[in-house]
C-alpha positions, 0 to 999 in steps of 0.5 A: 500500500502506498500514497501517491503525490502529485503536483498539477499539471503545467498550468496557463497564466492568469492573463491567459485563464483566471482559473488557472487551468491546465496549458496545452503541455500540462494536459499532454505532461500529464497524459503522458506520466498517467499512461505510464503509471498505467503501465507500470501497474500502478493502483489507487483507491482513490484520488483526491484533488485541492479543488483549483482547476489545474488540479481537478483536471489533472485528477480528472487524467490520472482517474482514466488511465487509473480507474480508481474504484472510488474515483476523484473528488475534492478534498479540503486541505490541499491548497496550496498553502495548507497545513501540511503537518495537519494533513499528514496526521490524517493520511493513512499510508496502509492505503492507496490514494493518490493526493493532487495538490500544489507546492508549496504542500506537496513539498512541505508533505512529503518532507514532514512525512519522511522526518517528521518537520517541513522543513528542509525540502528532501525533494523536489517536485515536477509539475505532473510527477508522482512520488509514491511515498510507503512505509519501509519494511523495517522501521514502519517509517515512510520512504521514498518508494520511487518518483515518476517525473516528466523531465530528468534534466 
């Protein structure tokens, strides 16, 4: 079992989409990182999603390729700038869910995750990758199982 995070896709400037939606590159980002993830045999539960656009339609692609039973909805505490040692407290890594959100939380989630603070940054993200966080065999602590990211340069 593991949690699976997420940061939207590449998005489209405010001058261009008030709500911030997902850019041409974003939408084709995300398509691509899903089918892979599809590929690899990767399984959710469930996906959950902040609420701001770019994050529900990048849920939305991850759902299609993922088909969760319990498919996507939104959830409150992932935006942007939520408490990310509160919503750590919640999260239950026997279960298979994947988080789409933004950074600052994303970063700061998985950091506090992996030692227990937000800070230092242990990781950073890519607009469209995931990271699948478990929980080691021996300590029970949560690691790193393996990242899944757009661009490796």
């Amino acid at each position: 079992m593991a949690l699976y995070l997420v940061q939207h896709g590449l998005a489209l400037p405010k001058e261009k989409d008030p709500e911030k939606g997902l850019s041409g590159e974003g939408h084709a980002q995300t398509e691509r990182i899903a089918e892979v993830a599809r590929g690899y045999g990767v399984r959710v539960s469930g996906i959950r999603h902040s609420g701001k656009a770019r994050a529900q339609q990048t849920a939305a692609i991850f759902e299609r390729y993922l088909t969760p039973p319990e498919g996507v909805r939104q959830q409150a505490g992932l935006e942007p700038l939520a408490d990310a040692a509160a919503l750590a407290k919640q999260l239950d890594l026997s279960a298979d869910w994947m988080l789409v959100s933004h950074l600052p939380l994303m970063e700061r989630l998985t950091t506090y995750l992996l030692i227990g603070s937000t800070t230092p940054t242990v990781f950073r993200f890519q607009n469209s990758g995931i990271v699948c966080i478990d929980k080691h065999p021996e300590t029970e602590g949560a690691v790193i199982k393996w990242t899944l990211m757009p661009n490796i340069g």
